[in-house]
C-alpha positions in Angstrom: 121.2 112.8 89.8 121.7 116.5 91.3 118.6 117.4 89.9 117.1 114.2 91.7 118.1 115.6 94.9 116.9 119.3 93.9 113.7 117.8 93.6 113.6 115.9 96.3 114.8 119.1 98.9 112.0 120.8 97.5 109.3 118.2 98.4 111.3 117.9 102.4 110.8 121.8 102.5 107.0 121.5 103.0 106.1 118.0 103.2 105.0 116.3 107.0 103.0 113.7 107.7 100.2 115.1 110.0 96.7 114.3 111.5 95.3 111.3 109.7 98.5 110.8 107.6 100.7 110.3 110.4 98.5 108.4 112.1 98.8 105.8 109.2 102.9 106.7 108.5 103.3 106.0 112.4 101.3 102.3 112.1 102.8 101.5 109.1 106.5 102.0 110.8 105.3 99.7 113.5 104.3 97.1 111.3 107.5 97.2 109.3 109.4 96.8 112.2 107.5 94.0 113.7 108.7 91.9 110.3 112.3 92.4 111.3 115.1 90.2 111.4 118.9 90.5 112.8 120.9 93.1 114.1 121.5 95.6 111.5 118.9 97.3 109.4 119.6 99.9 106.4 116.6 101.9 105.8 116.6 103.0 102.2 114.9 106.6 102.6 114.0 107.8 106.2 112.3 111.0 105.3 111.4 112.3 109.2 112.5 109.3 111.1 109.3 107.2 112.0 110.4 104.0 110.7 113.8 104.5 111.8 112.7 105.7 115.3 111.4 102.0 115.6 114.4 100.2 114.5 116.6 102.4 116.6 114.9 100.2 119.7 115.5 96.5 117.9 118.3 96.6 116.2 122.1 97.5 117.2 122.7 99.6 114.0 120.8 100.9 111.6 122.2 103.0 108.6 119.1 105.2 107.1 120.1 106.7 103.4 118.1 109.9 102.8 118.5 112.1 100.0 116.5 115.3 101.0 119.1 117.1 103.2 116.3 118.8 105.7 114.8 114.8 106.4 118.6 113.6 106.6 119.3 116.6 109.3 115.9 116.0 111.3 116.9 112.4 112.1 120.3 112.9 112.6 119.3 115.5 115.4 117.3 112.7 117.2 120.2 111.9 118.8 119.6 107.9 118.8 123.0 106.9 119.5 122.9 103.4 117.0 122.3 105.1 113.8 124.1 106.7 111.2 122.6 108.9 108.7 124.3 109.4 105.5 123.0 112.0 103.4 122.5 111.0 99.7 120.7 109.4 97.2 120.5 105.8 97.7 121.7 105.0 94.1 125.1 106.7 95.0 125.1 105.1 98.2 128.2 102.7 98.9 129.0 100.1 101.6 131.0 96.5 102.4 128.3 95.8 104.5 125.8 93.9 104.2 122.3 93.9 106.3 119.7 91.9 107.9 116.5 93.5 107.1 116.5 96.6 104.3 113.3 98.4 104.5 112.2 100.7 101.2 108.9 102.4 102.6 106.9 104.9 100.2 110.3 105.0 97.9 109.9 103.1 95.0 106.7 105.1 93.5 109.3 108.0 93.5 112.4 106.2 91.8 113.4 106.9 88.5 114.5 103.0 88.3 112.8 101.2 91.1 114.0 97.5 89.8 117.3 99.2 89.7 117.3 100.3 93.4 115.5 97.2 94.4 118.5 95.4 93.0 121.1 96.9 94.6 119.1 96.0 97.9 119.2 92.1 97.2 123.0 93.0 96.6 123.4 94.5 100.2 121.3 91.6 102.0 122.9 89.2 104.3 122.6 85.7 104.0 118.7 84.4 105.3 118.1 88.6 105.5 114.8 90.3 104.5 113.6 92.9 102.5 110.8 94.9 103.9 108.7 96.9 100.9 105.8 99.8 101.3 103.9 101.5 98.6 100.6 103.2 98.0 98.1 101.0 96.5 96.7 102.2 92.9 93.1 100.0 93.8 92.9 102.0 97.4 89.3 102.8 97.8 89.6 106.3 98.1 91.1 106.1 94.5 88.3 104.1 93.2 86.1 107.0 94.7 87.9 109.7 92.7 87.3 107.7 89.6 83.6 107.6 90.8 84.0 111.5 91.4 85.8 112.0 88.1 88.5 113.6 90.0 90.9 111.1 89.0 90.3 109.5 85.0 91.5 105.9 86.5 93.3 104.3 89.8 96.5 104.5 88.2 96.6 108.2 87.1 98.4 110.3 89.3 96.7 112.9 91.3 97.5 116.4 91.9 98.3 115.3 95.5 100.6 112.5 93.9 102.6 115.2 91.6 103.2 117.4 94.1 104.9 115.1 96.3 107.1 113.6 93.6 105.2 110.0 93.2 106.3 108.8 89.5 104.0 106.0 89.7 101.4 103.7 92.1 101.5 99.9 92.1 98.8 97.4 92.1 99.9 93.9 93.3 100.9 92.7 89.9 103.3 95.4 89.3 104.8 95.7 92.3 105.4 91.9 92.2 107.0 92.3 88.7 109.0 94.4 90.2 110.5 92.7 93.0 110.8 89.1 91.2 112.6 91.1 88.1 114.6 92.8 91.0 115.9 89.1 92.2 113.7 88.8 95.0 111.4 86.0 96.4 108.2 87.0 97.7 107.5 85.6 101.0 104.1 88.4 101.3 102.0 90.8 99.4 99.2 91.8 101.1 97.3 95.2 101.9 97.4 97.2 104.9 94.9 100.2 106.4 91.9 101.3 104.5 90.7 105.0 103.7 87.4 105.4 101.8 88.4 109.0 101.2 90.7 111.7 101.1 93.4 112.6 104.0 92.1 116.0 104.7 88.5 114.2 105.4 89.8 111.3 107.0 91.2 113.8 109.8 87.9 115.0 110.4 86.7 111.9 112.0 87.1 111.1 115.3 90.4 109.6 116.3 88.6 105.9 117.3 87.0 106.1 114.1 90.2 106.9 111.9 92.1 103.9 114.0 88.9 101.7 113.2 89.2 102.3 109.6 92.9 101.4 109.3 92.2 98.0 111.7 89.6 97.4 109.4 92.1 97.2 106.0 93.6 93.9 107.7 90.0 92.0 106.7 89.9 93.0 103.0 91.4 91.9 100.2 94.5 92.8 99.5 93.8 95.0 96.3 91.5 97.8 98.4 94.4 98.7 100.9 95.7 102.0 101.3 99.4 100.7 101.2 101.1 97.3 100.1 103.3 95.5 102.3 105.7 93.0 100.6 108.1 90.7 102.7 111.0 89.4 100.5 114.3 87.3 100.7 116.8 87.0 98.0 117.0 83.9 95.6 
């Protein structure tokens, strides 16, 4: 697991969501925390806060578990006075508590053992709590245009993007509800959120309505041609 950490420092040291990208990080934190229930939240992962900037403002603690030491830092410097930070991986990670909502955004693709972590997330759930789940989707349409392109040989191989920022794997709907179900968890909603015909770099050469537009516009498609997946999940 210190070689899981390793890699993940590595990715903090250069990684930021910017331009299109955070425009899309930032609405996808929103949406999360519109879905949440209770007072306490744990975020599994917080890399540079935006999802836990939002819970800060609904909830009356929040615990955010990030392994990369430079994201855990960042967000502890925010100063927002209900939550605590604890700096490790989330499979070391031990509580008594137990939470109302647990949010795992853009984690499980880079998981060694994402049925494992989802597991011990049912395990730390209250009673009647949720479990709020983002991924990237495999069947986005910009990754059906780099199969067209022949920059990618199908949706689900990884792209140079993908290994450079540590993904291990992208979900389609099926396997990311095999996933939760084998994990012990009851989906409530799978759906698709935001849509991006191509790649970040262009996308943040439109103009700011249009880029807003095109992530409005993901709400009206089916599922499978979303940029992300959203799942909403209790436990059995």
């Amino acid at each position: 697991m210190t070689s899981e950490r390793g890699r993940l420092d590595d990715v903090a040291q250069w990684y930021s969501p910017a331009d299109f990208e955070g425009l899309m990080v930032a609405e996808s934190a929103r949406r999360l925390a519109a879905r949440c229930r209770g007072t306490s939240a744990l975020e599994v992962g917080c890399g540079e806060g935006y999802v836990t900037r939002e819970f800060s403002r609904g909830f009356e603690r929040v615990v955010a578990v990030e392994a990369a030491t430079e994201y855990a830092e960042a967000v502890q410097n925010l100063g927002l006075p209900n939550v605590e930070v604890v700096n490790c991986l989330f499979e070391d990670f031990a509580t008594p508590d137990r939470f109302d909502t647990i949010v795992i955004s853009h984690v499980l693709e880079h998981v060694i053992d994402p049925v494992g972590l989802l597991r011990k997330c049912s395990a730390l759930l209250q009673k009647d709590g949720v479990v709020l789940v983002a991924v990237p989707n495999a069947g986005s349409l910009h990754r059906r245009v780099g199969v067209q392109l022949g920059v990618l040989d199908t949706v689900e191989t990884l792209s140079e993007a993908d290994v450079r920022i540590g993904h291990r794997r992208v979900y389609d709907e099926e396997s990311l509800r095999r996933d939760l179900e084998s994990a012990g968890l009851r989906v409530i909603e799978l759906r698709g959120h935001f849509l991006k015909p191509l790649s970040n770099a262009q996308m943040a050469q439109l103009p700011a309505e249009v880029q807003t537009a095109f992530l409005r516009i993901g709400d009206d498609l089916p599922a499978e041609l979303g940029t992300e997946l959203f799942a909403e999940c209790e436990a059995w």
